[in-house]
DOTOR-991859 format. One record per residue (C-alpha): residue number from 1; residue in three letters; x, y, z. Coordinates in pm, whole numbers. Example, Ala and Ser with C-alpha at 12.3 -4.5 7.8 and 13.67 -1.06 7.14 Angstrom:
<atoms>
ATOM   n res     c1     c2     c3
ATOM   1 ALA   1230   -450    780
ATOM   2 SER   1367   -106    714
</atoms>
This chain:
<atoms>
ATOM   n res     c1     c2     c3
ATOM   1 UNK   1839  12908   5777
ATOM   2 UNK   1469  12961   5945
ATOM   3 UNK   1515  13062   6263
ATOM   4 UNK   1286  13186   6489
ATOM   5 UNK   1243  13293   6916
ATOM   6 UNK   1030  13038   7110
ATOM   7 UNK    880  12950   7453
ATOM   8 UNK   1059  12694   7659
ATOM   9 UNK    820  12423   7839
ATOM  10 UNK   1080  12251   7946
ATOM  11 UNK    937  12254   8351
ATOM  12 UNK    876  12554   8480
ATOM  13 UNK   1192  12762   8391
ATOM  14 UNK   1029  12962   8054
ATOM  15 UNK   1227  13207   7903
ATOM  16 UNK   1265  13328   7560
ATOM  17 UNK   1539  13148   7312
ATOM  18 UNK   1607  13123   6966
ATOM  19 UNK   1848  12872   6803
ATOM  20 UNK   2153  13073   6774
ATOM  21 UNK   2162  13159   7152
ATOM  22 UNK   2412  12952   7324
ATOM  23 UNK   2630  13171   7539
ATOM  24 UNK   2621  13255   7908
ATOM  25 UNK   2523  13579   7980
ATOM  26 UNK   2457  13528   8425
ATOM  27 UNK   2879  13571   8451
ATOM  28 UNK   2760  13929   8371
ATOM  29 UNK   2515  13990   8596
ATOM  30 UNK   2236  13929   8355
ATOM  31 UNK   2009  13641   8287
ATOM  32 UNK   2041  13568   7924
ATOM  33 UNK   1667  13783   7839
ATOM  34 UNK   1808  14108   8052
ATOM  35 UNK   2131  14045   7850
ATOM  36 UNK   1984  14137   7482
ATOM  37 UNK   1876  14454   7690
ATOM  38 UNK   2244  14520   7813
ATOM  39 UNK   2413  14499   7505
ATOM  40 UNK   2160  14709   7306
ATOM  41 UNK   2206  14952   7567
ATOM  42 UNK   2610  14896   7515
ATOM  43 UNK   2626  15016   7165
ATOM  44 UNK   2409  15303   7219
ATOM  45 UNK   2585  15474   7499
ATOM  46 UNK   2918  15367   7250
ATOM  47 UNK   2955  15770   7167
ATOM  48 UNK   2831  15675   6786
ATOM  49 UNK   2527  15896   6823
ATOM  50 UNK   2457  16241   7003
ATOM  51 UNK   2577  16242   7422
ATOM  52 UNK   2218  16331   7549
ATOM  53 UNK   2073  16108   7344
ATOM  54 UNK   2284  15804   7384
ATOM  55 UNK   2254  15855   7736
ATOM  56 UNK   1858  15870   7742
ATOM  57 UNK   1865  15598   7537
ATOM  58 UNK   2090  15449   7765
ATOM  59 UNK   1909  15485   8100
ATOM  60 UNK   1587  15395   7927
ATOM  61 UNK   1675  15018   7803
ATOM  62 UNK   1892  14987   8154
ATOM  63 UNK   1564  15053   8309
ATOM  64 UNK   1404  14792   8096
ATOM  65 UNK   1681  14537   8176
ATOM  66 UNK   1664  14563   8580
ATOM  67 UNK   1291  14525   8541
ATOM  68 UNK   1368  14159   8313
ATOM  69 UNK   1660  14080   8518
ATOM  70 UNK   1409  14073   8839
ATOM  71 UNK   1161  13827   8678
ATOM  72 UNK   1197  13461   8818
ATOM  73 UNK   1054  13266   8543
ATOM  74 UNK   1027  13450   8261
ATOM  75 UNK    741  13374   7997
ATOM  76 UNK    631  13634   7700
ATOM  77 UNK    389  13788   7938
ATOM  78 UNK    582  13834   8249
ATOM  79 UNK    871  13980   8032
ATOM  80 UNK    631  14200   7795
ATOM  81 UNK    554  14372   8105
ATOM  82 UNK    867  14417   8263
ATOM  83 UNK    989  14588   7916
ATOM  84 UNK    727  14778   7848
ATOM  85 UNK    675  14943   8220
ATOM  86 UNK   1059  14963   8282
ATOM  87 UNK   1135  15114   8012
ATOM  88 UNK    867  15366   8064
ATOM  89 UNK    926  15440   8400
ATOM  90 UNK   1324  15523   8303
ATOM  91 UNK   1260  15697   7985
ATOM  92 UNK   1486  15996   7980
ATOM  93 UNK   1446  16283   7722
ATOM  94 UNK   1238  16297   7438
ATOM  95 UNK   1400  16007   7270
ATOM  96 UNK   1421  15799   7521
ATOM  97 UNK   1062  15805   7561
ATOM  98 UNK    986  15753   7198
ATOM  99 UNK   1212  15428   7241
ATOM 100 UNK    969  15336   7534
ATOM 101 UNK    714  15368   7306
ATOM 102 UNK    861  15127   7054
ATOM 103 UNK    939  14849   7340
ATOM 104 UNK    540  14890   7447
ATOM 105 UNK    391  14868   7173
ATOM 106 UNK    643  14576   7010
ATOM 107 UNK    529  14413   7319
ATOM 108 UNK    223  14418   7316
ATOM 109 UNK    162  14231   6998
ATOM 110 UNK    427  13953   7095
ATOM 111 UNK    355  13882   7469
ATOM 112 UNK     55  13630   7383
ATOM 113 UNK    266  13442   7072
ATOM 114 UNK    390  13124   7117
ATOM 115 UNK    694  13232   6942
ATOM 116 UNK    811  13481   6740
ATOM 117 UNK    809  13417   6361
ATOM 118 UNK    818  13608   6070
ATOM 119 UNK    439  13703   6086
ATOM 120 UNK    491  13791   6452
ATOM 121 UNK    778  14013   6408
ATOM 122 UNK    635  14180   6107
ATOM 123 UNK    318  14300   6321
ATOM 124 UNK    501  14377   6628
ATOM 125 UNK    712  14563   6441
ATOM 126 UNK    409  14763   6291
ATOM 127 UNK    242  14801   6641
ATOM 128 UNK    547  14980   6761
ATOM 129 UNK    581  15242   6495
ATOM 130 UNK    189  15282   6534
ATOM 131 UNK    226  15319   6946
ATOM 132 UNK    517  15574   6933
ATOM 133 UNK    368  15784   6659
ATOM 134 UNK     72  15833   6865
ATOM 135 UNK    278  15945   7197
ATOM 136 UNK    389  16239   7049
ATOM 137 UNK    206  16532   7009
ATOM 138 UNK    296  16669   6676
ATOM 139 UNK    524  16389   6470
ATOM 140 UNK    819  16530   6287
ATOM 141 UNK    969  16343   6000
ATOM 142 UNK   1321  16301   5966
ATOM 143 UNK   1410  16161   6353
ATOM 144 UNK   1397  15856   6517
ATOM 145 UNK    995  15801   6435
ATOM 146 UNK   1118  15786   6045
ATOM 147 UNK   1384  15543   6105
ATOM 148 UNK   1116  15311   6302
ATOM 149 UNK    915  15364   6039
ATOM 150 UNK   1144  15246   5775
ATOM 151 UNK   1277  14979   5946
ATOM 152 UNK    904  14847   6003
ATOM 153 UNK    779  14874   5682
ATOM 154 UNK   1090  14673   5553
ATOM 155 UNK   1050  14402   5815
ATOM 156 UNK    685  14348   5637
ATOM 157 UNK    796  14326   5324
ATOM 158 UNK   1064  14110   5369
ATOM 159 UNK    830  13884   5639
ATOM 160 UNK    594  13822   5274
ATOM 161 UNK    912  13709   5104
ATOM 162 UNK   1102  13486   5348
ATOM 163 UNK   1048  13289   5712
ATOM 164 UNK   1440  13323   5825
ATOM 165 UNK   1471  13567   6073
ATOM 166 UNK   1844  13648   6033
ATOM 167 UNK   1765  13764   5679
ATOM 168 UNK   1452  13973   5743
ATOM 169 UNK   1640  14130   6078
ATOM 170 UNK   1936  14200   5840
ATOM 171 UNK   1775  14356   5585
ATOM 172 UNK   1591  14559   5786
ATOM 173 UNK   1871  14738   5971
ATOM 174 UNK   2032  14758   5602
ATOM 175 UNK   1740  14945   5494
ATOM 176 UNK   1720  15156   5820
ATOM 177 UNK   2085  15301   5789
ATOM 178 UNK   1963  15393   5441
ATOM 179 UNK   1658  15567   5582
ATOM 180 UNK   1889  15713   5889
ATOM 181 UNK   2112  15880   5614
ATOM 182 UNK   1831  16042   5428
ATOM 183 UNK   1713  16224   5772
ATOM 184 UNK   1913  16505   5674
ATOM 185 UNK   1741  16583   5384
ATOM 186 UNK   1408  16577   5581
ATOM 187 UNK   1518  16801   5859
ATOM 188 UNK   1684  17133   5788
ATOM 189 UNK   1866  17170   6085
ATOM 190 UNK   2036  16800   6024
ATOM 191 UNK   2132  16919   5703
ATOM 192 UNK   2253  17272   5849
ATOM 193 UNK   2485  17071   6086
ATOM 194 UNK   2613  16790   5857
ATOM 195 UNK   2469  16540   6121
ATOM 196 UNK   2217  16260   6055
ATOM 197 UNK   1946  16229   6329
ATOM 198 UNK   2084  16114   6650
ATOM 199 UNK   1750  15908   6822
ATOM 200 UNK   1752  15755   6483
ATOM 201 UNK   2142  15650   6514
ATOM 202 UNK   2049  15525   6879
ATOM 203 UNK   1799  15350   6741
ATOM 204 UNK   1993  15127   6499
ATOM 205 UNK   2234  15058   6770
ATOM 206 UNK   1938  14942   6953
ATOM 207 UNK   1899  14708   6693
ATOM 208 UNK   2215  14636   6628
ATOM 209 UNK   2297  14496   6967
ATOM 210 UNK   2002  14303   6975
ATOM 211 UNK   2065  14134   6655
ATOM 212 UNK   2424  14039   6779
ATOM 213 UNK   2260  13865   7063
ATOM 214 UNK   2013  13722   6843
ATOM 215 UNK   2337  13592   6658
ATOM 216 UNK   2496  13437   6915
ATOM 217 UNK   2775  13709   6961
ATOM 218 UNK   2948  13726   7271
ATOM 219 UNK   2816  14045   7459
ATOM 220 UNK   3103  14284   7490
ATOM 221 UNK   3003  14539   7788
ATOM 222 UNK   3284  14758   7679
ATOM 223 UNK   3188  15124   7642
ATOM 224 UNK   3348  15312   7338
ATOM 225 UNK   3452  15676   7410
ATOM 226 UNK   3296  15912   7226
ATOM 227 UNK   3473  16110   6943
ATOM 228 UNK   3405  16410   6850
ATOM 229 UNK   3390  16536   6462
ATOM 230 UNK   3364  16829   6236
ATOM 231 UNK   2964  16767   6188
ATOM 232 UNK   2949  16677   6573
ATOM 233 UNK   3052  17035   6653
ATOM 234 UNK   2874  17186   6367
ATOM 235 UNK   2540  16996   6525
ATOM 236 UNK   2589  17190   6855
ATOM 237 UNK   2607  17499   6689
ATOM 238 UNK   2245  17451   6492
ATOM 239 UNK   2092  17398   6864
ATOM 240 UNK   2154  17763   6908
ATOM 241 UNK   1788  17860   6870
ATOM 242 UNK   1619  17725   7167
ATOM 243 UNK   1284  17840   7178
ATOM 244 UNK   1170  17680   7508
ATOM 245 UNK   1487  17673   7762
ATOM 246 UNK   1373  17371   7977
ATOM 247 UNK   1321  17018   7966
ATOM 248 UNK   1109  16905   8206
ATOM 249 UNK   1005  16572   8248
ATOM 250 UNK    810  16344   8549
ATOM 251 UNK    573  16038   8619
ATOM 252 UNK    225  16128   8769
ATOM 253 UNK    106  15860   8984
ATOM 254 UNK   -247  15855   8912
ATOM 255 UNK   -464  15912   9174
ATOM 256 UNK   -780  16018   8987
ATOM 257 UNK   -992  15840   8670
ATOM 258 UNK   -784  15947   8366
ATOM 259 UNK   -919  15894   8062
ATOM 260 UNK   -834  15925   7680
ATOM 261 UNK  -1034  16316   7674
ATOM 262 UNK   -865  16365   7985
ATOM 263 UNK   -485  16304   7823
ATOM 264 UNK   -611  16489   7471
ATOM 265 UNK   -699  16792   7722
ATOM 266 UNK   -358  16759   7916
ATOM 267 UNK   -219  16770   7593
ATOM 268 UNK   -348  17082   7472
ATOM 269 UNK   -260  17230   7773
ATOM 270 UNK    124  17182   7748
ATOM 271 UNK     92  17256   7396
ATOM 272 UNK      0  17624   7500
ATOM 273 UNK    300  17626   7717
ATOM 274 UNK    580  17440   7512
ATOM 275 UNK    671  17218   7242
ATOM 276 UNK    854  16835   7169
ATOM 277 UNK    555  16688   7370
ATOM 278 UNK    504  16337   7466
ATOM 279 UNK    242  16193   7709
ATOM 280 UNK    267  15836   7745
ATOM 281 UNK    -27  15686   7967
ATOM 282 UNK     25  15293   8150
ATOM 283 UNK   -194  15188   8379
ATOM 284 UNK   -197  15410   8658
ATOM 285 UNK     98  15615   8572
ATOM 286 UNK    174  15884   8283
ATOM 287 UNK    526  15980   8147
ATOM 288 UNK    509  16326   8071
ATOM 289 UNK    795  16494   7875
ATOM 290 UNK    757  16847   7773
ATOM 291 UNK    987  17185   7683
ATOM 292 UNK    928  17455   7781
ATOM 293 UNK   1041  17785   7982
ATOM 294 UNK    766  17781   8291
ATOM 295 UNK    812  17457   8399
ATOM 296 UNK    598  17544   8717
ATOM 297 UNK    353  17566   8494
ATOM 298 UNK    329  17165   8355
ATOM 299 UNK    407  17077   8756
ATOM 300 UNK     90  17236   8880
ATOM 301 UNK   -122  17146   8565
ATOM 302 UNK     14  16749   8669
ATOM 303 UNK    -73  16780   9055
ATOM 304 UNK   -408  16843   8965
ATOM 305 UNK   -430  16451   8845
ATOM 306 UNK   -178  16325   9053
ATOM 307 UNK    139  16279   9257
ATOM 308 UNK    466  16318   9065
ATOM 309 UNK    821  16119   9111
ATOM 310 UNK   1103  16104   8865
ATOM 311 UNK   1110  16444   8835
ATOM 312 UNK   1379  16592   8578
ATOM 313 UNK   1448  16997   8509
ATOM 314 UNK   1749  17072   8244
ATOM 315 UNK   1823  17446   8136
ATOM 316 UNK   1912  17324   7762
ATOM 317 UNK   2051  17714   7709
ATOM 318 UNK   2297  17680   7984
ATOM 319 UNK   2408  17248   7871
ATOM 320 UNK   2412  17421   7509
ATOM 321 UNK   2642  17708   7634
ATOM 322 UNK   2872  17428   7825
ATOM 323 UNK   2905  17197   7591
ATOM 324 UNK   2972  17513   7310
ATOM 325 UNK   3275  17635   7558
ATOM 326 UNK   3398  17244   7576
ATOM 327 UNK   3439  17220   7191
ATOM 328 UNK   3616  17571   7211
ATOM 329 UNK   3862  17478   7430
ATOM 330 UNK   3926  17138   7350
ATOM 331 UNK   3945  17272   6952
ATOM 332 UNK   4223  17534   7120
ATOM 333 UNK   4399  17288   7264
ATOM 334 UNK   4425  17040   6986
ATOM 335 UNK   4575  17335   6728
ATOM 336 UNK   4802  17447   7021
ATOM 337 UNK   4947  17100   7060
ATOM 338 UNK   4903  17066   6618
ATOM 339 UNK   5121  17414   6645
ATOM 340 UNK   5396  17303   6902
ATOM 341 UNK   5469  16936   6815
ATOM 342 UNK   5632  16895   6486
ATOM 343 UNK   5646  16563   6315
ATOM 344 UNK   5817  16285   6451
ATOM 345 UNK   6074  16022   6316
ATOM 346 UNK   5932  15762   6538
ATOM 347 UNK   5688  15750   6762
ATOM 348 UNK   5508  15484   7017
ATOM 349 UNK   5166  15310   6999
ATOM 350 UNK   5017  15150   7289
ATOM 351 UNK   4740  14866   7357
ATOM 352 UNK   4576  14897   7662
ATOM 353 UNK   4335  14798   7907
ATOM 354 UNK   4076  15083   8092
ATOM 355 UNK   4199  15441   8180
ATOM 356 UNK   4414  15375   8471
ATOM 357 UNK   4702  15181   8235
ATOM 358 UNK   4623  15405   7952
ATOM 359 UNK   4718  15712   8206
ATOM 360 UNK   5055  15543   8293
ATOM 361 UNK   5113  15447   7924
ATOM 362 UNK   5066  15869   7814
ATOM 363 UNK   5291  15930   8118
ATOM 364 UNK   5630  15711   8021
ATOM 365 UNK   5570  15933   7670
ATOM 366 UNK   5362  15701   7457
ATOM 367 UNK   5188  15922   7184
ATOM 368 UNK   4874  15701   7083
ATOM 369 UNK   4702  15468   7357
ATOM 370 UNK   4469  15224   7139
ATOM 371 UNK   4158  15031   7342
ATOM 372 UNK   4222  14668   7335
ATOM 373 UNK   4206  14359   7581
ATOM 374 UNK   4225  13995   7531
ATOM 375 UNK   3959  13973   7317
ATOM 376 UNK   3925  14262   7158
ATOM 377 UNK   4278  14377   7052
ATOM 378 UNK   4264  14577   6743
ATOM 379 UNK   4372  14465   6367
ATOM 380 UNK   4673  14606   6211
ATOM 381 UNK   4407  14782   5969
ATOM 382 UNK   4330  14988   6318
ATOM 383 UNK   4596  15094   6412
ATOM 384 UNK   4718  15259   6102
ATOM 385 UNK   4462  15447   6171
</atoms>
């Protein structure tokens, strides 16, 4: 099936479409284009990659969506924009940034196109591997940037072979768990932990829930709970070397010519004070993300071109120590209640519906509460589980 997203002339109410939308996303909140946005963000804040991360993530495509939700009559231009500067100006952490990075530079290479085709799709996805490998200061392979990568490069070949969008989109995400699983064996510390990266796991969400959307699928703004596992807790324990205790990020507001030796030199200078560095110039404002243990330091350096807002400080030694003493004592209490509770006979499943009826459910003495709803009650094969 060729399939591809086009422009709508159809009077003055443009927005983007492909042939296999066809549900109503505005009983959410969201006009159908802020929608793909929403459920991307959905799956990544799901628990199936790292907390920090999913939540940057997270608050970075949110950002993206308010900004597309606001737009009247949406066209590829007025919705390039909104994506690439929301996204930018909500970028949290180093991944979410990167992500930015991927939206900007995807967009910048499909906001003039008539519609997205094969050819389209293949360069935009080229432009944004290109655009977020140049945001960051020193490029490490093995996270998020390696997954983009792979997922790119795939998309091209594919685009050479075939016109239907489904397929290419398919086999690229195929390809990119592949690539996602091998990040281990590029990064030490992944390997150390028994953890594949977690910006590239939020990534293929990312893609995920927009191909679901692409699809046709029903958006689903249930969020999973996270669950925690063996390599989950071994992956907190690698973080134990932090070199530079604080992540600091901001937004200067440019007040002051800033140009490409001026970034380069602001560059240098927080590589003298820190390290996972990403600058991200647009227009007149600059997303700076840096770690490092004198924050003071990148403030004062940024006043000198600037006002700041969206200002962000996080002592990773002391959310490393918390989250170390969580997995202790929730570990504790799950042998404790492995030690008291023998087997039982019998025992009583639940289905429910949010936390409040789950609560009630644990309190009459059901031992396993299982998500569900109307349309999303589980299979047999999940319970058993």
């Amino acid at each position: 099936m060729e399939s591809k997203f086009t422009k709508n002339h159809e009077g003055d109410d443009q927005t983007i479409q492909s042939d296999t939308f066809g549900h109503s996303y505005e009983d959410h909140g969201f006009t159908k284009d802020a929608a793909v946005f929403a459920d991307c963000s959905k799956s990544c804040a799901c628990g199936r990659c790292n907390g920090d991360t999913g939540t940057n993530m997270t608050m970075t495509i949110m950002s993206a969506a308010k900004e597309v939700a606001a737009i009247e009559n949406p066209d590829f231009v007025s919705l390039s924009k909104a994506i690439s500067t929301g996204s930018l100006r909500g970028a949290r952490g180093n991944s979410g940034v990167i992500l930015s990075q991927l939206f900007r530079g995807f967009t910048k290479e499909v906001k003039n196109a008539e519609e997205i085709n094969s050819t389209v799709l293949a360069k935009s996805f080229e432009r944004a591997v290109e655009t977020a490998y140049k945001a960051v200061m020193k490029p490490k392979e093995g996270t998020i940037l390696t997954v983009a990568k792979g997922v790119a490069d795939k998309t091209v070949e594919l685009a050479r072979k075939t016109d239907d969008l489904e397929v290419i989109i398919r086999g690229a995400i195929e390809y990119g768990d592949e690539v996602l699983n091998r990040t281990p064996e590029m990064l030490p510390i992944l390997k150390q932990a028994g953890v594949v990266d977690s910006g590239g796991q939020g990534l293929m969400q990312v893609l995920k829930g927009a191909f679901d959307v692409f699809l046709g699928k029903e958006v689903d703004f249930t969020v999973e709970q996270p669950v925690a596992s063996p390599a989950q807790t071994a992956g907190s324990k690698a973080e134990a070397d932090i070199r530079f205790g604080y992540c600091t990020e901001f937004i200067i507001m440019l007040e002051k010519e800033y140009t490409a030796q001026t970034e380069k030199e602001f560059k240098a200078y927080l590589e003298s004070i820190g390290d996972s560095i990403v600058v991200v110039s647009d227009e007149d404002i600059v997303k700076v993300h840096v770690h490092t243990n004198d924050p003071g330091l990148a403030i004062q350096k940024a006043l000198t071109y600037g006002s700041l807002t969206k200002m962000k400080i996080d002592n990773m030694r002391e959310e490393h120590q918390e989250r170390l003493i969580k997995d202790a004592e929730k570990a504790a209490q799950e042998q404790k209640k492995e030690e008291k509770e023998p087997p039982k006979e019998y025992g009583f499943i639940a289905v429910s519906v949010g936390e409040g009826l789950s609560e009630i459910f644990k309190g009459l003495g059901v031992d396993i509460v299982i998500e569900g709803g109307q349309t999303m009650n589980p299979s047999t094969e999940d319970i058993l589980k």
